[in-house]
N, C-alpha and C positions, 0 to 999 in steps of 0.2 A: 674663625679666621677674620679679618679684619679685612672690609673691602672697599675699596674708595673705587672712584670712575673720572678716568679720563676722558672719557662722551660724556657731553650731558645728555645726549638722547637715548644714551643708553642707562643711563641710571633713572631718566622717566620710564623708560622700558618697563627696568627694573619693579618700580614701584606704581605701575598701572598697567593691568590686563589688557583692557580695552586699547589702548596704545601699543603695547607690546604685541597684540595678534592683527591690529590694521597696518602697523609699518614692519611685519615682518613675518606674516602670516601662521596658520595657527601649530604647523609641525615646528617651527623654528623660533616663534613664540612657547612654545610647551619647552623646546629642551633648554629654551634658552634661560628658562626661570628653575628648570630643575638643574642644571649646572650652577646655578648660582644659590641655589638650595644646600645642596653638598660643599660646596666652597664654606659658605656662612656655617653650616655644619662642623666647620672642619676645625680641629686648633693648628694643624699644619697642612703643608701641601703635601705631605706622605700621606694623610689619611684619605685624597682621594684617589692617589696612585694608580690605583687598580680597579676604581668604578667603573662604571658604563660611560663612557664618552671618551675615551683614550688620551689621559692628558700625558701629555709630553714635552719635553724642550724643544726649543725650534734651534736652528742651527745656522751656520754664514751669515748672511745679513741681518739677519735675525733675533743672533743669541742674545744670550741675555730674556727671553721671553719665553714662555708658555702657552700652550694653544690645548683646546678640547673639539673634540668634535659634537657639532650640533647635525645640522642636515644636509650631507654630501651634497656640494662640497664645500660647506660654509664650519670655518672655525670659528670659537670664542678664544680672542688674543688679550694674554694678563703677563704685567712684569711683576715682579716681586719688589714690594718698596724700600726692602735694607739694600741698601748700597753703601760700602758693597755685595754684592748676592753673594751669602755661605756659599766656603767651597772647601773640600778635602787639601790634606796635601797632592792630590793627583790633578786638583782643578775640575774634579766632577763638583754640581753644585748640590748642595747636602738637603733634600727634600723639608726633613723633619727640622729644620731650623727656618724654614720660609713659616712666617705666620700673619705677613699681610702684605696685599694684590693690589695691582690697580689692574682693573678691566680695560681693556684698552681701545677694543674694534671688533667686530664679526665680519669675516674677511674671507673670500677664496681664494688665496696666498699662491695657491696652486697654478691658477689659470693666468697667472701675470704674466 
């Protein structure tokens, strides 16, 4: 999959350890690299569907993005770059047609 970043301090993240476990310590540094593992892995967002980190659509304010879980209760927040976002005739958005992400934020969306 195809992953561009909307932080740049998260694409430093991305591509430095030692960065990525001092501003975000080392549970949340570890899944934050192995989410982004699997993504890069991935030729679509059906392929990580069903991995370890529960990716999902987020919804109301939201939609249009995707989240995973990293370390309760901290998400990793990705839109999909085609716009407009594949959708069925029902308006569900079509997984296996997303093939490239922007990263967005690591967020506890929850606690707002």
């Amino acid at each position: 999959m195809k992953i561009s970043f909307g932080d740049k301090r998260l694409e430093d993240y991305a591509s430095d350890e030692r960065k990525r476990v001092r501003k975000l310590g080392a549970i949340r540094a570890k899944l934050y690299k192995q989410r982004l593992d699997d993504l890069y892995a991935a030729n679509t967002l059906e392929e990580v569907r069903y991995l370890p980190g529960h990716y999902h659509e987020l919804t109301e304010d939201r939609k249009g993005q995707w989240a995973c879980d990293l370390d309760q209760p901290y998400r990793l927040i990705f839109t999909p770059t085609a716009q407009p976002i594949p959708t069925d005739p029902d308006g569900k958005y079509i997984w296996i047609e997303i093939d490239s992400i922007e990263i967005e934020e690591i967020d506890n969306y929850h606690g707002k």
